[in-house]
BARO-838145 format. One record per residue: z, y, x of N, C-alpha, C in turn; residue in one letter. Coordinates in steps of 0.02 Angstrom, whole numbers. Atoms other than C-alpha are relative to their C-alpha. Layout:
// BARO-838145
+--------+--------+--------+--------+--------+--------+--------+--------+--------+------+
!    n_z !    n_y !    n_x !   ca_z !   ca_y !   ca_x !    c_z !    c_y !    c_x ! code !
+--------+--------+--------+--------+--------+--------+--------+--------+--------+------+
!      Z !      Y !      X !      Z !      Y !      X !      Z !      Y !      X !    a !
...
+--------+--------+--------+--------+--------+--------+--------+--------+--------+------+
// end
This chain:
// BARO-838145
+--------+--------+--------+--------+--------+--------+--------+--------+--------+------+
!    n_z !    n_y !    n_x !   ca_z !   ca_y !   ca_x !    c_z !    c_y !    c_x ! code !
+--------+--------+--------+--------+--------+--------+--------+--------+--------+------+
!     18 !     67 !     23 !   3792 !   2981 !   4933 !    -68 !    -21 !     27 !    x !
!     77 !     -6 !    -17 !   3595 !   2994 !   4977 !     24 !    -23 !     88 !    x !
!    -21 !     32 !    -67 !   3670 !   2993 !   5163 !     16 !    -50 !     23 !    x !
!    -51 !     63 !     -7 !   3774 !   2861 !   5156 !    -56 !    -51 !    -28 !    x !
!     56 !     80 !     28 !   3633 !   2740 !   5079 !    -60 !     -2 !     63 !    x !
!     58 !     -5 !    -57 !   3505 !   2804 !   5216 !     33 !    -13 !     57 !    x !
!    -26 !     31 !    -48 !   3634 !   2750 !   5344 !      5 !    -83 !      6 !    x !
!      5 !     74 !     17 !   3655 !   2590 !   5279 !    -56 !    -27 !     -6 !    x !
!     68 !     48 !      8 !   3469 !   2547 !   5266 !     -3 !     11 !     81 !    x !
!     21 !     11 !    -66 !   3466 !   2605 !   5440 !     43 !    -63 !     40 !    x !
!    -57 !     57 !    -24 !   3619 !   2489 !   5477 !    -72 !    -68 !      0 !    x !
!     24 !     57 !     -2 !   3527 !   2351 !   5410 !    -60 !    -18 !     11 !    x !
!     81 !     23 !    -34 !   3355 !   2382 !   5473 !     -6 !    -37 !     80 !    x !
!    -34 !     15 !    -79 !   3452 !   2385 !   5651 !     24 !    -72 !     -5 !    x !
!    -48 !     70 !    -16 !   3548 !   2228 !   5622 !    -65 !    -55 !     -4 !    x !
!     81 !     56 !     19 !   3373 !   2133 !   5571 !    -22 !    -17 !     45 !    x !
!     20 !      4 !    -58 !   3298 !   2189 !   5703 !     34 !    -37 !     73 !    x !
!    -48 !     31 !    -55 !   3439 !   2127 !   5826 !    -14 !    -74 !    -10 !    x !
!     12 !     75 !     11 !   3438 !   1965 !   5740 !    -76 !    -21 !      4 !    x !
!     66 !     19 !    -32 !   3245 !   1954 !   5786 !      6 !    -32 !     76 !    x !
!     -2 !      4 !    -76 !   3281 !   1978 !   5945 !     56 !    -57 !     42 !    x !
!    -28 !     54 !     -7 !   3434 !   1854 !   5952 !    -31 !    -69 !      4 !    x !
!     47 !     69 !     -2 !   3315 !   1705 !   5883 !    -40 !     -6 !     39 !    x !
!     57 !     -8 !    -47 !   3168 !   1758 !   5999 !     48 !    -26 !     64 !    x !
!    -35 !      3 !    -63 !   3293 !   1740 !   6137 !     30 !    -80 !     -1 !    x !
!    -14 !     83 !      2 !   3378 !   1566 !   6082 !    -75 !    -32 !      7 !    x !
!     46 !     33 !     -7 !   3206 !   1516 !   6071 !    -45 !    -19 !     67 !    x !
!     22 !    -14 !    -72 !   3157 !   1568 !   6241 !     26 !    -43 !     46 !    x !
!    -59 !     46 !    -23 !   3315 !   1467 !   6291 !      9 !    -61 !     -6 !    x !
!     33 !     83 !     16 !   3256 !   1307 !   6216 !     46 !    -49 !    -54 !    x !
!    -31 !     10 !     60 !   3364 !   1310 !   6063 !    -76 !     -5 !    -67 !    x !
!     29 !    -14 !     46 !   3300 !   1283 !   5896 !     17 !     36 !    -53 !    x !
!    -40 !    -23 !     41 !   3331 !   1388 !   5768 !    -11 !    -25 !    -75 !    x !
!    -23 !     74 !     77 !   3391 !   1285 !   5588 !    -18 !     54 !    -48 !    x !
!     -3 !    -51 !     25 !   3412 !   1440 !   5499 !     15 !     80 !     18 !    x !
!    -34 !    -59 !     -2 !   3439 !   1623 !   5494 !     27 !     26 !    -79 !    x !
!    -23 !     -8 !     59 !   3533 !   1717 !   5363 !     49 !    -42 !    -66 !    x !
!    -13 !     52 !     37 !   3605 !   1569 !   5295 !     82 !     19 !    -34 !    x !
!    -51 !    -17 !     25 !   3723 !   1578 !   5159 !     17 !    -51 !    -31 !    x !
!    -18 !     54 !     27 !   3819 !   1394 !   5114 !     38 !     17 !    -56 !    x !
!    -24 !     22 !     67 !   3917 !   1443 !   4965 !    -30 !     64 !    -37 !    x !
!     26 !    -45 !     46 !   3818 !   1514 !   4824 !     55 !     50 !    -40 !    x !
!    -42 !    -50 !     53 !   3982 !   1580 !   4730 !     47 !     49 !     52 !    x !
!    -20 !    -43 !    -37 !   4048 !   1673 !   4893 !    -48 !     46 !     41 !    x !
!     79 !    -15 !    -18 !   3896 !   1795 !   4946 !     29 !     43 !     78 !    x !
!    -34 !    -51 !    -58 !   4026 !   1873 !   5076 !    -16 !    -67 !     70 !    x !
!     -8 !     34 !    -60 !   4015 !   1719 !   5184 !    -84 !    -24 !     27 !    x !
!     46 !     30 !     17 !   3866 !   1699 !   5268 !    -23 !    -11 !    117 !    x !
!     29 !     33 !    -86 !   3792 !   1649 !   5468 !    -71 !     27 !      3 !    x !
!     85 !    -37 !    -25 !   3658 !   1760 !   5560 !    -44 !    -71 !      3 !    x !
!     67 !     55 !    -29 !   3573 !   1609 !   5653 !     35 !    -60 !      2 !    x !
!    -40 !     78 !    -28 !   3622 !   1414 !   5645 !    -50 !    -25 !     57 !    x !
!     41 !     22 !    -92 !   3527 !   1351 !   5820 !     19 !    -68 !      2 !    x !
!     11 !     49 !    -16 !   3496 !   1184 !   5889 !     13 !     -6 !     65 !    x !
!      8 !    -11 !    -88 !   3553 !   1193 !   6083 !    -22 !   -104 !     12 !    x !
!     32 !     78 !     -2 !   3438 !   1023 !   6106 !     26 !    -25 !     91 !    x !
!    -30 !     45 !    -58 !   3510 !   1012 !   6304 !     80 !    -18 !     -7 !    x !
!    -38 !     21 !     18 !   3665 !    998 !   6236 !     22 !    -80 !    -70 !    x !
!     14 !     42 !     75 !   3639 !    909 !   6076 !     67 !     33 !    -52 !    x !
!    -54 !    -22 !     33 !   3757 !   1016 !   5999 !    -11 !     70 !    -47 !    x !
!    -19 !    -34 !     63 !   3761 !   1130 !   5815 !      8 !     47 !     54 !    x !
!    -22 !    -93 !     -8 !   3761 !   1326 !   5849 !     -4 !     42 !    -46 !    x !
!      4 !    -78 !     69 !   3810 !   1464 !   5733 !     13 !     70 !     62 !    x !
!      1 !    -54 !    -20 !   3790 !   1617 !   5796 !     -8 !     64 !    -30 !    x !
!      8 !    -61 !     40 !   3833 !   1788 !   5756 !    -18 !     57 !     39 !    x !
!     48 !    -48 !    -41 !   3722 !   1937 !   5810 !     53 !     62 !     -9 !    x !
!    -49 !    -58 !      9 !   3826 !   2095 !   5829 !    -57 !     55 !     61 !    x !
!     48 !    -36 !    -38 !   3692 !   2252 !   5872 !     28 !     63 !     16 !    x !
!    -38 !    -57 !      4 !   3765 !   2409 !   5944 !    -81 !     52 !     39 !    x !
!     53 !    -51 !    -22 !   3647 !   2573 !   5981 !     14 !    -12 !     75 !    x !
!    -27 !    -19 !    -88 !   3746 !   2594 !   6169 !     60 !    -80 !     24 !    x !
!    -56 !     10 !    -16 !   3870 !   2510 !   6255 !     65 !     41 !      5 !    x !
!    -49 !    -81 !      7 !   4035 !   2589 !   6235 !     75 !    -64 !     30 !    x !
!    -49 !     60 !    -33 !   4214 !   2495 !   6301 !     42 !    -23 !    -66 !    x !
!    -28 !     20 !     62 !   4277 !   2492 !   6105 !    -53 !    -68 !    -24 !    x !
!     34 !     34 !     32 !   4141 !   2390 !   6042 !    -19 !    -82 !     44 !    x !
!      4 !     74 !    -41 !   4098 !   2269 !   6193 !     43 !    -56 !     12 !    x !
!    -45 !     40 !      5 !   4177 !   2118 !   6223 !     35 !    -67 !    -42 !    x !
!    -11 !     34 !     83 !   4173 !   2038 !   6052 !     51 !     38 !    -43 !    x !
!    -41 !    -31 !     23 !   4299 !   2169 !   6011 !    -18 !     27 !    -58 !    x !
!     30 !     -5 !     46 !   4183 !   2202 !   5857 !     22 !    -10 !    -47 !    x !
!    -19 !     61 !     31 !   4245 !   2056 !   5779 !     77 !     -2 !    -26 !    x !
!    -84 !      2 !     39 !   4392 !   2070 !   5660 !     27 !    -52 !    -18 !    x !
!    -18 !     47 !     33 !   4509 !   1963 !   5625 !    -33 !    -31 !    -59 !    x !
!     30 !     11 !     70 !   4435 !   1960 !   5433 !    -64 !    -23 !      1 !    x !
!     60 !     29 !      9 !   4266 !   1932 !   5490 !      0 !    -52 !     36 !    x !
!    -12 !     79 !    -24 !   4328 !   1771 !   5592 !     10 !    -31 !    -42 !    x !
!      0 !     51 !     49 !   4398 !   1691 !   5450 !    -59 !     -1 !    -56 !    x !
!     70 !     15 !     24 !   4240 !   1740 !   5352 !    -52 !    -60 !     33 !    x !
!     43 !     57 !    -35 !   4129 !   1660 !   5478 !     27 !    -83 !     12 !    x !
!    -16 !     89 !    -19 !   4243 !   1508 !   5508 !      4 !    -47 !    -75 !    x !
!     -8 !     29 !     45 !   4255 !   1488 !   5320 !    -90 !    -20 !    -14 !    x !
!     75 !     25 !      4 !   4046 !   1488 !   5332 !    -20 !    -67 !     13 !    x !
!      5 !     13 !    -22 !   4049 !   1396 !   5450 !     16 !    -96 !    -23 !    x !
!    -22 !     72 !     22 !   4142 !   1235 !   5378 !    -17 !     -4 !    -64 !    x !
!      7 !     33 !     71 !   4074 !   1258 !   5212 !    -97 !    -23 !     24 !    x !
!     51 !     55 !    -34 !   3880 !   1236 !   5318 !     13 !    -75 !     25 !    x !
!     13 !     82 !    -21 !   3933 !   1081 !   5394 !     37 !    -52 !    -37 !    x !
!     -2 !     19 !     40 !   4011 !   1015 !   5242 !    -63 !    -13 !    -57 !    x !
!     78 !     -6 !     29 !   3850 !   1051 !   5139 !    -27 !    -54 !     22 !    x !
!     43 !     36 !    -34 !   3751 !    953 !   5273 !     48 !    -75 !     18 !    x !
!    -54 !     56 !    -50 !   3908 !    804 !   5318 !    -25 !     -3 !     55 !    x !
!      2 !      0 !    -43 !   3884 !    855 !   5485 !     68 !    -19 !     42 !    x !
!    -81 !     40 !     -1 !   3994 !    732 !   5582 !    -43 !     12 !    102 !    x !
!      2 !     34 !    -59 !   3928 !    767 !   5780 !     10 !     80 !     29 !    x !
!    -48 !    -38 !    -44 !   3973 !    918 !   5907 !    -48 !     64 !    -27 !    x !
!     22 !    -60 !     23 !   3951 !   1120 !   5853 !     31 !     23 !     52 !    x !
!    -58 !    -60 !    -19 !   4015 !   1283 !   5924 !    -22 !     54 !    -18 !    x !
!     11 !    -85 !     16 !   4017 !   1472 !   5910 !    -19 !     19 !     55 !    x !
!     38 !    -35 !    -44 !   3911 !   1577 !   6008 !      7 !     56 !    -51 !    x !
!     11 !    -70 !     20 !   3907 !   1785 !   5977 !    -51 !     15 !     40 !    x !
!     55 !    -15 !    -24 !   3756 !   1847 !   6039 !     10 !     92 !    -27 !    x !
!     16 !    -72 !     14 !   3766 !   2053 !   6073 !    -67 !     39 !     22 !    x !
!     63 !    -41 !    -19 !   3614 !   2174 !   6073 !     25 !     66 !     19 !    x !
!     -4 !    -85 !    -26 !   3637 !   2348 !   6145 !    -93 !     22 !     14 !    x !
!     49 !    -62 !     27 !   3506 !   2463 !   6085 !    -28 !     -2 !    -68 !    x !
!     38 !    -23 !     62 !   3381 !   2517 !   5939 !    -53 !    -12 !     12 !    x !
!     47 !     11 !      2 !   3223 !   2482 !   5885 !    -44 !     96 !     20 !    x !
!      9 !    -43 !     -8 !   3196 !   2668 !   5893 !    -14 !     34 !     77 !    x !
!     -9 !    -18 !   -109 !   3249 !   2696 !   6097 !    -71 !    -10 !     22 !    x !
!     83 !     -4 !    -60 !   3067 !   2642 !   6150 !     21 !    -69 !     51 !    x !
!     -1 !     24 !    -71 !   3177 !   2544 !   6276 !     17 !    -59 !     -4 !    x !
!    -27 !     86 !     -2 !   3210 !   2355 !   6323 !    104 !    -15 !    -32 !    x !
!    -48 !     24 !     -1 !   3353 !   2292 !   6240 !     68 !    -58 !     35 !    x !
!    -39 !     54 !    -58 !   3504 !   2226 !   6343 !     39 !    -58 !    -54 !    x !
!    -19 !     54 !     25 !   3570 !   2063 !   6282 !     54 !    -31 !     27 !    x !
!    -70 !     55 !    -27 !   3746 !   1954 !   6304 !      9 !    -41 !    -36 !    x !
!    -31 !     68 !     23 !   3761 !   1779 !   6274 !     67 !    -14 !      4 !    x !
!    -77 !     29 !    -18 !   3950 !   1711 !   6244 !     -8 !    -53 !    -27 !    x !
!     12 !     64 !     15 !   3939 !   1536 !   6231 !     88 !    -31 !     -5 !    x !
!    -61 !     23 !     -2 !   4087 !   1441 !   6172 !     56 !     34 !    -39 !    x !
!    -34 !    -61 !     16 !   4174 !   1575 !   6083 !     56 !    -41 !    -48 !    x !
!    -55 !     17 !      2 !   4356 !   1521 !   6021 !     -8 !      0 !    -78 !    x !
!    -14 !    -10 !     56 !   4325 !   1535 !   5833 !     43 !    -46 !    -40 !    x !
!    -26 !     44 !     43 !   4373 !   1366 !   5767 !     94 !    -18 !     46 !    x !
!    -61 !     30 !    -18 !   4535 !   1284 !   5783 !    -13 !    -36 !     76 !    x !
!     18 !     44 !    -82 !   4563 !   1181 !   5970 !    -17 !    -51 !    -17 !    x !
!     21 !     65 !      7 !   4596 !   1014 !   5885 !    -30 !    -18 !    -40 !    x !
!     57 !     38 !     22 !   4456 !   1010 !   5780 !    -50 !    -57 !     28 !    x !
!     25 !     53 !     -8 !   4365 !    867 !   5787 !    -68 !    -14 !     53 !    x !
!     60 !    -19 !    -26 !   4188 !    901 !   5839 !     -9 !     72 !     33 !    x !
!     29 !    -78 !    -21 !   4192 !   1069 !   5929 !      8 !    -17 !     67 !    x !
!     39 !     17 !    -76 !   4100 !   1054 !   6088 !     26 !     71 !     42 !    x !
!    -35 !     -9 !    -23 !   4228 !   1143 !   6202 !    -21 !     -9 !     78 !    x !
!     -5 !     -8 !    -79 !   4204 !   1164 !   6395 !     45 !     20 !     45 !    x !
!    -57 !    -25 !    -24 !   4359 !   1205 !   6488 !     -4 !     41 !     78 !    x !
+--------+--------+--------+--------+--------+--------+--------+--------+--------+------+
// end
């Protein structure tokens, strides 16, 4: 039990840290970032969005979800992370944020992966996926590039 809780603080010291390094990086990129951590429905605490972003050369809403792995490995890369269950989590976040706000003008999904640890000493490698398929096609506002 003692193990298992000291894994999980390490989990989530790692995932923090990633999501540092995600915002630092949108920011670098000339996004703004709206929020991190953000959680739109108070009575569901399961649904919630690493970073909402501002891509200002676009003019277009970004949610983004940080996904931090120690290595690269060929199971984990890819977005292959990403479970079914935690798509409809995020997409249910996702429309209960821009309900919250009546956001009526263009969003999308971005995953943002980290490969490494705060521990390694070493530069963390980073992958942007811009565009990422989460929502429905014929939604309304989802800023789509073909």
């Amino acid at each position: 039990m003692l193990r298992q809780r000291e894994e999980r603080n390490i989990g989530v010291r790692n995932g923090a840290w990633g999501e540092t390094l995600a915002a630092n990086f949108l920011a670098a990129a000339g996004y703004e970032v709206l929020e991190r951590n953000a959680r739109p429905c108070a009575h569901d605490r399961r649904l919630e969005i690493d970073i909402v972003a501002f891509d200002q050369t676009s003019s277009t809403l970004v949610f983004v979800e940080v996904k931090q792995h120690a290595r690269r490995s060929e199971r984990q890369c890819g977005l292959r992370s990403i479970t079914r269950r935690k798509k409809t989590l995020l997409r249910r976040a996702c429309w209960a944020w821009l309900r919250a706000r009546d956001w009526r003008k263009s969003y999308r999904f971005d995953v943002i992966e980290i490969y490494g640890s705060p521990e390694s000493g070493q530069k963390a490698q980073i992958d942007h996926f811009e565009r990422v398929r989460l929502f429905v096609a014929g939604e309304r506002f989802v800023d789509w590039k073909n």
